[in-house]
Every structure is written in C-alpha cells, then in structure tokens.
N, C-alpha and C positions, 0 to 999 in steps of 0.2 A: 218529677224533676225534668222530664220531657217538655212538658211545656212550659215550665219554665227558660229553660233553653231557648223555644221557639219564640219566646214572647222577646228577651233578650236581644234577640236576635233581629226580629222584625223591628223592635223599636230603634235600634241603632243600621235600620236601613242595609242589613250585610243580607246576601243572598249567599244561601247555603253553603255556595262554592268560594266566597270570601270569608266565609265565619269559619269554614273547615281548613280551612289554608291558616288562618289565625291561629287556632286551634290545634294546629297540626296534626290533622287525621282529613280521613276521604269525604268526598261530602258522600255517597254513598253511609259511610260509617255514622255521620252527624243526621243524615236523614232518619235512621235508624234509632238514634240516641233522642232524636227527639219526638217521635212516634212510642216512645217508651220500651221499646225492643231490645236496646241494649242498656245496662246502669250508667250511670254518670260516675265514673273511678274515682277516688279521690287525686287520683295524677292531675286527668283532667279538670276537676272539679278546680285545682290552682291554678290548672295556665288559663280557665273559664276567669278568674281574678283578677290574675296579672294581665290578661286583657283588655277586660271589663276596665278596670283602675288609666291604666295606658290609653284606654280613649277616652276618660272622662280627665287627664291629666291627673292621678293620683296617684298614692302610694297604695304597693298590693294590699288589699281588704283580705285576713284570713279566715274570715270567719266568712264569709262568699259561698256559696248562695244558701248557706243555712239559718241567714237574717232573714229570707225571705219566707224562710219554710214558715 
C-alpha cells in the first residue's frame, strides 16, 4: 500500500510535506507510511479519498485505494 501512496503522490506533483499536510499527519509519519513501515488506517485510507476526488474535482471514491489493489 506504500507505494501505492508514493506513486499517488509523485504523480499529482505533491512533495511529502504537501501530501502530509493534505493528509493530515507529519511528513516524517507519510515518509514512513509509504516505505511500508507503518499500515495505511482505514481513517486515513478516506481522507487519501477525499483528497484524491477534491483534486480531480470529484465526488469522495469509497471504495479508494482498494480499486487499485
């Protein structure tokens, strides 16, 4: 799920410390999260969503990032 994240993340141009702040955790924390160190919550797994949807103009995706799996 880590790199998924990473991938997420690189493709929408945010640097660690913008995707953490998005995110609402440390980029310390996100660096962690997507190294595979720490799980991906399901808390987070929705605001990964609602963010994801909010910069493509959409509505929240629930089923986020498990389409992917």
């Amino acid at each position: 799920m880590g790199l998924l994240l990473q991938h997420w993340r690189k493709e929408n141009g945010l640097t660690q410390k913008t995707a953490a702040a998005l995110l609402e955790v440390s980029q310390p924390y996100l660096s962690l999260l997507e190294k595979g160190s720490r799980p991906l919550t399901k808390e987070l797994q929705a605001r990964l969503a609602t963010v994801d949807a909010a910069m493509r103009g959409e509505q929240k995706r629930d089923n986020w990032p498990s389409q992917l799996s």
